[in-house]
ZAPA-207045 format. One line per 5 residues: their letters; for each residue x, y, z of C-alpha. Coordinates in nm, 4 decimals. Layout:
# ZAPA-207045
a) X:Y:Z | ...
This chain:
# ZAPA-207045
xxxxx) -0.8347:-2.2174:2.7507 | -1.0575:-2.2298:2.4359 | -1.0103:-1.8457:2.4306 | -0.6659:-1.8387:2.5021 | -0.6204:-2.0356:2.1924
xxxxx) -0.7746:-1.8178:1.9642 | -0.6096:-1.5417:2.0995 | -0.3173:-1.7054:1.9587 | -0.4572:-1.8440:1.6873 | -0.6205:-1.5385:1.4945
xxxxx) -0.3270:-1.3494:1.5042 | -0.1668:-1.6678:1.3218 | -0.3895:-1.6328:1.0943 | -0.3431:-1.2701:1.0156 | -0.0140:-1.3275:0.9746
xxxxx) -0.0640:-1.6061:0.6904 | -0.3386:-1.3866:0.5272 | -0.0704:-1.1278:0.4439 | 0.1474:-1.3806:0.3111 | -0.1122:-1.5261:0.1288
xxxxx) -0.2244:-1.1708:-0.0487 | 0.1257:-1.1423:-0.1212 | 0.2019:-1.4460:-0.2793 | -0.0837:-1.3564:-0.5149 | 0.0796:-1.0483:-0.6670
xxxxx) 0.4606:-1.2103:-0.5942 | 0.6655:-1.2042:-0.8842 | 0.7703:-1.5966:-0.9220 | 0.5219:-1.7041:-1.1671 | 0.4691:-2.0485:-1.0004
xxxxx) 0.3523:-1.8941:-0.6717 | 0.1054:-1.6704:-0.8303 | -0.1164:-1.9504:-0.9277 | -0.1091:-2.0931:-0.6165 | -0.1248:-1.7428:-0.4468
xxxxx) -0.4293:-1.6403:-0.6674 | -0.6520:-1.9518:-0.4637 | -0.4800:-1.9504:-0.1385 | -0.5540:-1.5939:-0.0707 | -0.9446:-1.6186:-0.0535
xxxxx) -0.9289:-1.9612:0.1742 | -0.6846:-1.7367:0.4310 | -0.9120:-1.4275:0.3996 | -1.2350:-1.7212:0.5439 | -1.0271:-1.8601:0.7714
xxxxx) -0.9444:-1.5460:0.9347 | -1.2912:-1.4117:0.9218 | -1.4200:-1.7656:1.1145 | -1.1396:-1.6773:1.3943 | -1.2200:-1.3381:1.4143
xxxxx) -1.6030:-1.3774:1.4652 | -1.5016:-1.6916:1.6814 | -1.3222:-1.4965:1.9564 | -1.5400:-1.1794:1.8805 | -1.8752:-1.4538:1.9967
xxxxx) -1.6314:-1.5797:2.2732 | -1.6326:-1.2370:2.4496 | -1.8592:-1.2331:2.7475 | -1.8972:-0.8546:2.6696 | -1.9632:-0.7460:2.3352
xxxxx) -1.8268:-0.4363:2.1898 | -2.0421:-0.1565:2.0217 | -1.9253:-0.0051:1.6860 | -1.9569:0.3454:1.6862 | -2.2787:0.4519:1.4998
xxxxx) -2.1278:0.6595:1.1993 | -1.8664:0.4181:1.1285 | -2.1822:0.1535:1.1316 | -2.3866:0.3844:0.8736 | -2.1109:0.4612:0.6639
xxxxx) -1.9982:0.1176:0.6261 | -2.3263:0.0387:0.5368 | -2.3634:0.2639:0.3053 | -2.0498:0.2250:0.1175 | -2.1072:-0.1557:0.0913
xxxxx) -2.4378:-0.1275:-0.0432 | -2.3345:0.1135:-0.2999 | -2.1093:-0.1264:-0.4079 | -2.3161:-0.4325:-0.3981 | -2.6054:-0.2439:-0.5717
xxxxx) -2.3811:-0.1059:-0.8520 | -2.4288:-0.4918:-1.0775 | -2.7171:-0.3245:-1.1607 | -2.5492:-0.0769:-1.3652 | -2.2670:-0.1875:-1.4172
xxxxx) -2.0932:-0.2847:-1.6988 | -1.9693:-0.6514:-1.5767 | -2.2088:-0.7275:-1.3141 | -2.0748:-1.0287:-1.2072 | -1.7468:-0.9077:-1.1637
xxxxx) -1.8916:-0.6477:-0.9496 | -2.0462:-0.9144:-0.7544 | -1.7884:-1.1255:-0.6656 | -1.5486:-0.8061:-0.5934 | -1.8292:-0.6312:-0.3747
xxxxx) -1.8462:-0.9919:-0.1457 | -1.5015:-1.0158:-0.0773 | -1.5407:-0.6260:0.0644 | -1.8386:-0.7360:0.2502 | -1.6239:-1.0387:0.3940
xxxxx) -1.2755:-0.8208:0.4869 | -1.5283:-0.5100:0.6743 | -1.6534:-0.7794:0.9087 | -1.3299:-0.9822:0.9563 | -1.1540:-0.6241:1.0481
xxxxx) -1.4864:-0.4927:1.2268 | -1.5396:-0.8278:1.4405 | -1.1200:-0.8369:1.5403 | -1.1713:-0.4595:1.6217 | -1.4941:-0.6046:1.8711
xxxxx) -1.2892:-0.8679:2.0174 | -0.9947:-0.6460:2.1260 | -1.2428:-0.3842:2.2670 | -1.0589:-0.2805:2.5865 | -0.7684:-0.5742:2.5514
xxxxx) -0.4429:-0.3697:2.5178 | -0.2492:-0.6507:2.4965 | -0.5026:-0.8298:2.2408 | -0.4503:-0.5248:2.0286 | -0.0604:-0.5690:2.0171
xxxxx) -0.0983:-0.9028:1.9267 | -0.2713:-0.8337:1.6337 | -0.0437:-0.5255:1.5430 | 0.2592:-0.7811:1.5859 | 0.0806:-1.0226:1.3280
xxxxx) 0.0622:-0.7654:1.0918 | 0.4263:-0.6683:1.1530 | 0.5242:-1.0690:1.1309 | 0.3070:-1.1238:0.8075 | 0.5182:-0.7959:0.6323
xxxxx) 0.8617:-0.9192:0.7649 | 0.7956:-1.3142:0.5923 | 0.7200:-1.1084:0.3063 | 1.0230:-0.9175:0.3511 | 1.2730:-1.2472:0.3957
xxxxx) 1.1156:-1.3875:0.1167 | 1.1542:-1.1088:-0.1628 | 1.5861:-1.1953:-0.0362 | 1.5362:-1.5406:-0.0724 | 1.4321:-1.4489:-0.4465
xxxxx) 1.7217:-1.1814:-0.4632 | 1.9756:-1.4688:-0.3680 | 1.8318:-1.7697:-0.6165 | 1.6830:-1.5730:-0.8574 | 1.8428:-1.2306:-0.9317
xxxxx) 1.5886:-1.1343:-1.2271 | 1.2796:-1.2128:-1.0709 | 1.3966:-0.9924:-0.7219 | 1.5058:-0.6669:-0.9397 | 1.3586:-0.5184:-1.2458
xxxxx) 1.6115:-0.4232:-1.4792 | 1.6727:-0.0979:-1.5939 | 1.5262:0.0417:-1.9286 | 1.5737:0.4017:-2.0948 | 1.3573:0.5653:-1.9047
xxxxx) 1.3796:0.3896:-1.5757 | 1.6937:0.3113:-1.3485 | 1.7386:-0.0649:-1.1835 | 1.4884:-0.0827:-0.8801 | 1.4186:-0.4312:-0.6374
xxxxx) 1.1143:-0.5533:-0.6097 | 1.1756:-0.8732:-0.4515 | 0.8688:-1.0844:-0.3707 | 0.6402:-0.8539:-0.5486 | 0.5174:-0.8486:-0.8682
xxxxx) 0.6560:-0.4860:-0.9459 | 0.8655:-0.2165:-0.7094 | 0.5370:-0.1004:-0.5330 | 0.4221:-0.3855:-0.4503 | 0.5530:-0.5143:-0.1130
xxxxx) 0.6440:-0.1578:-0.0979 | 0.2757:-0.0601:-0.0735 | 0.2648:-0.3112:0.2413 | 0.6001:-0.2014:0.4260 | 0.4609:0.1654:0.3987
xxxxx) 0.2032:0.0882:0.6132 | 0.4012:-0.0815:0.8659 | 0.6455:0.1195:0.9256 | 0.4122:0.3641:1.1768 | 0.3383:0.0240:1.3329
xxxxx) 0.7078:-0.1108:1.3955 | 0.7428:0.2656:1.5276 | 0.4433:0.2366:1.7585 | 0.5356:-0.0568:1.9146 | 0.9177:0.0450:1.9059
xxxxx) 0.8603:0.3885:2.1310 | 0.5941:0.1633:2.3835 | 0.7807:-0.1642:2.3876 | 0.7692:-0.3439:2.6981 | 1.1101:-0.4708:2.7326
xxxxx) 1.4398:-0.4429:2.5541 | 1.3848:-0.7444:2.3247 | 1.0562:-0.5975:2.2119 | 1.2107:-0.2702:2.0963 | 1.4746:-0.4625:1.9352
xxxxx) 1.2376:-0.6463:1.7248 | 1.0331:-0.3237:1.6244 | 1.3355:-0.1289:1.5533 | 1.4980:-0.4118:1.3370 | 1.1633:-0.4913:1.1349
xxxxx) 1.1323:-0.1081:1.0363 | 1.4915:-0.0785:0.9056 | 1.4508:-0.3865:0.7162 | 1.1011:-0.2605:0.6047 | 1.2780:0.0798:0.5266
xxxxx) 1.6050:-0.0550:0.3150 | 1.3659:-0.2728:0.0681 | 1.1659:0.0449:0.0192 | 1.4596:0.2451:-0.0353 | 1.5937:-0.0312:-0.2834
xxxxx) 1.2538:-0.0436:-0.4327 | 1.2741:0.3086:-0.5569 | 0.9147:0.3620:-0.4378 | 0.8336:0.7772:-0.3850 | 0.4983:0.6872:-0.3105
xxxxx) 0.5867:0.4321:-0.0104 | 0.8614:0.6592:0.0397 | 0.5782:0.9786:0.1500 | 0.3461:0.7446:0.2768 | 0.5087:0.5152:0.5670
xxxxx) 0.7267:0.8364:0.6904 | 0.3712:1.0619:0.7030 | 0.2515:0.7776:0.9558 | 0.5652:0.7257:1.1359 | 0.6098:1.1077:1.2048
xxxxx) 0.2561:1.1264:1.3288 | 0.3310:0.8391:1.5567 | 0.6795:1.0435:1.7250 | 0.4647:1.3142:1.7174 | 0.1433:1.2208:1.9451
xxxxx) 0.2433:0.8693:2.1013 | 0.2625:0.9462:2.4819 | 0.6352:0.9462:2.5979 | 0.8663:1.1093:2.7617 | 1.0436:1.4421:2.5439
xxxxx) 1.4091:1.3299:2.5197 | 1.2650:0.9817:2.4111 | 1.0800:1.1895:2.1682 | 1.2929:1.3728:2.0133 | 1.5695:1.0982:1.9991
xxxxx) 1.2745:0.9410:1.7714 | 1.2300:1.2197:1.6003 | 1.5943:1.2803:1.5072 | 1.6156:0.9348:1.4134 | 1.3354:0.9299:1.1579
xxxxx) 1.4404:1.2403:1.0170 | 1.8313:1.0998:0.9195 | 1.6678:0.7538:0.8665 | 1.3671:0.9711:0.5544 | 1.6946:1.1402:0.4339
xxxxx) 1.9233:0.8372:0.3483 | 1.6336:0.6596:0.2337 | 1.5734:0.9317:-0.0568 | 1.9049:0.9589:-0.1136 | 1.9354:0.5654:-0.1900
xxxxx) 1.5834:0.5712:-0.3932 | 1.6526:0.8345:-0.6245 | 2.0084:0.7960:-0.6775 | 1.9967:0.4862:-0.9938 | 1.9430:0.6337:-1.3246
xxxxx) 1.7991:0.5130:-1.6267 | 2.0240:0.4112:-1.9209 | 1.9030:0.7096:-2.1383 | 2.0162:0.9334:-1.8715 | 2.3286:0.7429:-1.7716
xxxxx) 2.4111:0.7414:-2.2101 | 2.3178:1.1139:-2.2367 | 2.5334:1.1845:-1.9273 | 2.8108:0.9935:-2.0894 | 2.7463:1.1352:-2.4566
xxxxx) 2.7961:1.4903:-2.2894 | 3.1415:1.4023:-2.0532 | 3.3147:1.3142:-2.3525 | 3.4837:1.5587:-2.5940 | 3.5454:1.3605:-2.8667
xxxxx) 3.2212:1.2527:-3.0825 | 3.1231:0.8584:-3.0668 | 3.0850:0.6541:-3.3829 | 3.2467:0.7701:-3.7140 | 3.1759:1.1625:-3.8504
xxxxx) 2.9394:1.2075:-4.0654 | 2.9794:1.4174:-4.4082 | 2.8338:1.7047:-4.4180 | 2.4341:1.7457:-4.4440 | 2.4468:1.4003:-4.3084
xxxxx) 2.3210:1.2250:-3.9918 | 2.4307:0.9453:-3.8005 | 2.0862:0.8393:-3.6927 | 2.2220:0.5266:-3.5294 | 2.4445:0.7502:-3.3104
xxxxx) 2.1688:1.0158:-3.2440 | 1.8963:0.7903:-3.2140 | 1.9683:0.4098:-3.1493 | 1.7547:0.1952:-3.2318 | 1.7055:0.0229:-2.9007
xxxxx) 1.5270:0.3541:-2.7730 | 1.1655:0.2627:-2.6794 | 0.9169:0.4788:-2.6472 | 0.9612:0.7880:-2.3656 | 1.3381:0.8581:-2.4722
xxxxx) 1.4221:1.1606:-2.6523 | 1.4807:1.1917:-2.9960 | 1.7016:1.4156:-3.1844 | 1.6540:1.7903:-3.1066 | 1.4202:1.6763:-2.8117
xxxxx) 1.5325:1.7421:-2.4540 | 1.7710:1.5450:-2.2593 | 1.6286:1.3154:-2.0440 | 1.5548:1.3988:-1.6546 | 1.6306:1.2372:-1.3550
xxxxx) 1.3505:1.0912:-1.1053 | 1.2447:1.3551:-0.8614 | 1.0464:1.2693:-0.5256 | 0.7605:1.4206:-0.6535 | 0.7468:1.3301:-0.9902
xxxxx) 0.4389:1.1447:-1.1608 | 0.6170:0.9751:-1.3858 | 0.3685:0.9828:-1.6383 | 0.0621:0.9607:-1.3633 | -0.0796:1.3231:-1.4227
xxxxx) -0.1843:1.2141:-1.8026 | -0.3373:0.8895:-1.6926 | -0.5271:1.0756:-1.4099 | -0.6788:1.3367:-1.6748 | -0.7559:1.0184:-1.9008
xxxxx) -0.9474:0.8409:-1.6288 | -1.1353:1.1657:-1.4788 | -1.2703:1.2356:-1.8466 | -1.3890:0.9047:-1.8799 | -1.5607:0.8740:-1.5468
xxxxx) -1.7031:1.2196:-1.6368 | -1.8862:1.0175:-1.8707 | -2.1257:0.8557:-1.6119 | -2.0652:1.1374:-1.3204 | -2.3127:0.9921:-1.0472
xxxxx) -2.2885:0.6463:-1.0330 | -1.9781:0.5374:-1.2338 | -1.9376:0.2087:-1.4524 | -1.9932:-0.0354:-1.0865 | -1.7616:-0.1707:-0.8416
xxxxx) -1.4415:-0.3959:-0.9151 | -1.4767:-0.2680:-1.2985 | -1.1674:0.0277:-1.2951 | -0.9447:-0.2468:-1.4573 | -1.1879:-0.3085:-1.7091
xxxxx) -1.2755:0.0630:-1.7888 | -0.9649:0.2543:-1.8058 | -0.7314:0.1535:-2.0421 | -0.3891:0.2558:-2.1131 | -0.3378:0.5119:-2.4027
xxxxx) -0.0156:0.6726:-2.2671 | 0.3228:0.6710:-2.4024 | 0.4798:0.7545:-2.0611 | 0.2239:0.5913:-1.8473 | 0.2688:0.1917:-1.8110
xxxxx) -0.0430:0.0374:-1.6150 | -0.3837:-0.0944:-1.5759 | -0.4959:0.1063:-1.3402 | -0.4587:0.4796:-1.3119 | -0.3025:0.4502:-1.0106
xxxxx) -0.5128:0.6797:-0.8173 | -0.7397:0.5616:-0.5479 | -0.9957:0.8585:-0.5400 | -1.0242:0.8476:-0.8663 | -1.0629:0.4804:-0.9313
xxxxx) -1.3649:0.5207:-0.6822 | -1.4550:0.8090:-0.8884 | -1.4352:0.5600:-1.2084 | -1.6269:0.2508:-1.0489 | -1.9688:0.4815:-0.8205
xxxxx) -1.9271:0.8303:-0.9227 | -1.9467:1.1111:-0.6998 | -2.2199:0.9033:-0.4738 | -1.9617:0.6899:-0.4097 | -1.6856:0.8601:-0.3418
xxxxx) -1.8822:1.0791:-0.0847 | -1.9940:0.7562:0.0545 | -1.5943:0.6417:0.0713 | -1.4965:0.9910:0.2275 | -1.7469:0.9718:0.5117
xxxxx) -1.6366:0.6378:0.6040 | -1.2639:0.7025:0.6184 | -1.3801:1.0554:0.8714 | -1.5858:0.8616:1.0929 | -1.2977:0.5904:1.1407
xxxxx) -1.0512:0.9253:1.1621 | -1.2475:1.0530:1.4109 | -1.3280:0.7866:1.6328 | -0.9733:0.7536:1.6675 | -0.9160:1.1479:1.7504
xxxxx) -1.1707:1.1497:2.0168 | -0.9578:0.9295:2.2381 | -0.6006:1.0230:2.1091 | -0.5076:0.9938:2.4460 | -0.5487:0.6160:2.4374
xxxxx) -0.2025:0.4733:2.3054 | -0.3497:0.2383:2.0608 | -0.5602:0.4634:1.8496 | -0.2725:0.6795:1.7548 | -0.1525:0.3536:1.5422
xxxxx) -0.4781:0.2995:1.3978 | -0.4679:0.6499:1.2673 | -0.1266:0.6927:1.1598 | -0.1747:0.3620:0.9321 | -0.5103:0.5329:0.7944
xxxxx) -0.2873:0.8503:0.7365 | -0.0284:0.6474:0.5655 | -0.3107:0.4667:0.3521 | -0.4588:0.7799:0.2610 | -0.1624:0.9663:0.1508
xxxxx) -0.0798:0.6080:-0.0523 | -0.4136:0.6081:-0.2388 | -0.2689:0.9349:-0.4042 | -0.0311:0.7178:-0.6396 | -0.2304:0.3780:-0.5979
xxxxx) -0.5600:0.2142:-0.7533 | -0.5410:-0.0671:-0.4080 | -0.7540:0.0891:-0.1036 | -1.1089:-0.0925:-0.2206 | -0.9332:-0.3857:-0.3987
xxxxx) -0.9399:-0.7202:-0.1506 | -0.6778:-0.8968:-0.3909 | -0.4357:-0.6131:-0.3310 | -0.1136:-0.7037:-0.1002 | -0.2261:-0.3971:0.1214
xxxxx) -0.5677:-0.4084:0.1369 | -0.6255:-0.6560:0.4548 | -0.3532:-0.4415:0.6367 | -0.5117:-0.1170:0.5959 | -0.9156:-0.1804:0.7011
xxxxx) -0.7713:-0.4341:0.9880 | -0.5444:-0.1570:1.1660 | -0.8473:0.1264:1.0614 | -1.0718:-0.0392:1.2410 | -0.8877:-0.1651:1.5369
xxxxx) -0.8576:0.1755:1.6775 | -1.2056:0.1265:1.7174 | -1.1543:-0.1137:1.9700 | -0.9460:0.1572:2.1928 | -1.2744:0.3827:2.2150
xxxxx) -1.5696:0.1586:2.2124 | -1.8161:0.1081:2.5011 | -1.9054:-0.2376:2.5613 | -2.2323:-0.4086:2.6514 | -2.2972:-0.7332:2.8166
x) -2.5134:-0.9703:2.6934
């Protein structure tokens, strides 16, 4: 009974954990200061369940050893790092909460060693945490219409970021989930299980869409096509699946990238109409206020510059200069970077079309924070989890497990979040990265 309880229990709490991270980053200022202290009690919480029902296990599980040495490895970089690093405190602090979420996700992975049906529990958590996260960015869309959508400027059309603090936020979350809503869609036990799965990813799906989020957009179809692709089931189910994702990736570009900005949409309008706006100037005159309103901010075109463009799907929007900004700097100190947790504290902004703290680049905040020791140290950990999971593809569960770490991977492209606890995503990621683990692993009794 005891274990039956947490069996229930920790999945509870994974589910409130992902609420909790998101509530940090949410964008109604009075639940960000509450967020910003809830977040760390959840992330304890679930760490004392998880190493509770991982003790409870008459048989213990066995981590595979490169995953072991590598995750070693990478945490010690980090934790040694305060001794170069240019805020070692900060480094610290950010290094522990690391330490605390790889043996949270690494005990949960040992306690659903060989327990199908403890390893759908926990992927159903993780769906239940996203979809609460979901409901609540509408509950700020209905009472609170500017805090749910960020309005459009000259440069950037109307997109929804409803709970989150910014469009990628929750975005960054649903991305991941959507190869787990697909996973337990296509081996759902009984009608109202598929029902559920296949309701949670279109509603995952539309607030990416609405969100305007490319980056999402690449990420959660990447995993969700490598799902269709390798789950184990039968071909017409397969390529029903298949169909469906591929008309389902369609309208959803076709809904992110169809808002404009309100340069474009003025330009646009500027050049439909025949007759000239504003009074005509006299010759060897300009109407500056016509050709260049003042209300342009920085990133539209002046006079004689080109028109503005509209948002492609693989457009940086300003990424590619912050990128080169960030590589030179962590050029600077090659090996061993500036330490761990201090990429918001390094890079700074100096980019007209580039607006963040980060430069949204995972590999390269890594890069930034240990150097090339560290990112080597990053890369072997993220193959040995890959290929744990590819030496028993034929197991259902690890194909989820690596289609979130594809999705992750293919996220950390356009995001500074993989290594960052305090991130919405974070938990989500290491948690289903490591619980493919428990598909594969041997166990021992004690």
């Amino acid at each position: 009974m005891r274990r039956l309880q947490l069996d229930l229990v920790v999945p509870v709490l994974l589910a409130a954990t992902l609420v909790a991270f998101a509530t940090g980053s949410s964008s109604v200022v009075g639940v960000v200061r509450t967020g910003h202290a809830v977040r760390w009690v959840a992330l304890l919480a679930l760490f004392a369940g998880s190493v509770g029902l991982y003790l409870r296990r008459r048989a213990f599980a066995r981590l595979r050893a490169p995953v072991i040495v590598t995750g070693v490895v990478f945490l010690t970089l980090a934790v040694e790092s305060a001794i170069w690093s240019v805020n070692p405190r900060l480094t610290l602090e950010r290094a522990a909460t690391l330490v605390v979420l790889f043996a949270t996700a690494a005990a949960l992975a040992g306690a659903c060693a060989d327990d199908p049906d403890g390893i759908r529990r926990v992927l159903w958590a993780v769906v239940a945490g996203a979809s609460i996260v979901t409901a609540l960015g509408l509950i700020v869309l209905v009472f609170d219409h500017s805090a749910a959508v960020e309005p459009a400027t000259l440069d950037l059309p109307t997109r929804y970021r409803g709970f989150g603090e910014n469009p990628n936020t929750v975005s960054l979350l649903l991305a991941l989930c959507l190869p787990v809503v697909t996973w337990l869609a296509l081996q759902a036990r009984s009608r109202t299980e598929f029902a559920l799965a296949v309701g949670a990813g279109v509603g995952f799906d539309a607030s990416i869409a609405a969100s305007g989020s490319r980056g999402a957009i690449a990420a959660g179809f990447a995993g969700t096509l490598l799902v269709v692709a390798v789950v184990p089931a039968r071909l017409r189910a397969r390529l029903a699946a298949a169909g469906a994702v591929a008309i389902l990736l369609a309208a959803t570009i076709a809904v992110a990238l169809a808002p404009t900005s309100k340069g474009e949409a003025q330009y646009s309008k500027q050049h439909r109409s025949s007759a000239p706006s504003g009074p005509t100037p006299k010759p060897g005159y300009l109407n500056v206020q016509g050709a260049y309103p003042l209300e342009f901010d920085i990133g539209s075109q002046a006079p004689g510059e080109a028109a503005p463009t509209h948002r492609t799907l693989f457009g940086l929007t300003g990424r590619g200069e912050a990128w080169r900004g960030a590589l030179d700097q962590a050029n600077a100190r090659p090996a061993l970077g500036y330490g761990f947790g201090t990429e918001d504290r390094v890079f700074v902004d100096r980019y007209a079309n580039f607006a963040a703290g980060l430069p949204e680049n995972s590999y390269i905040g890594v890069y930034l924070q240990l150097g090339a020791v560290g990112l080597a140290a990053f890369v072997a950990l993220v193959v040995a989890l890959a290929l744990a999971a590819v030496r028993r593809r034929a197991r259902p569960e690890t194909i989820v497990s690596l289609a979130v770490l594809v999705s992750a991977l293919v996220l950390a492209v356009v995001q500074s979040y993989i290594y960052s606890v305090g991130d919405i995503a974070t938990v989500t990621v290491w948690v289903c990265a490591f619980l493919g683990l428990a598909a594969v692993n041997r166990r021992a009794t004690i």
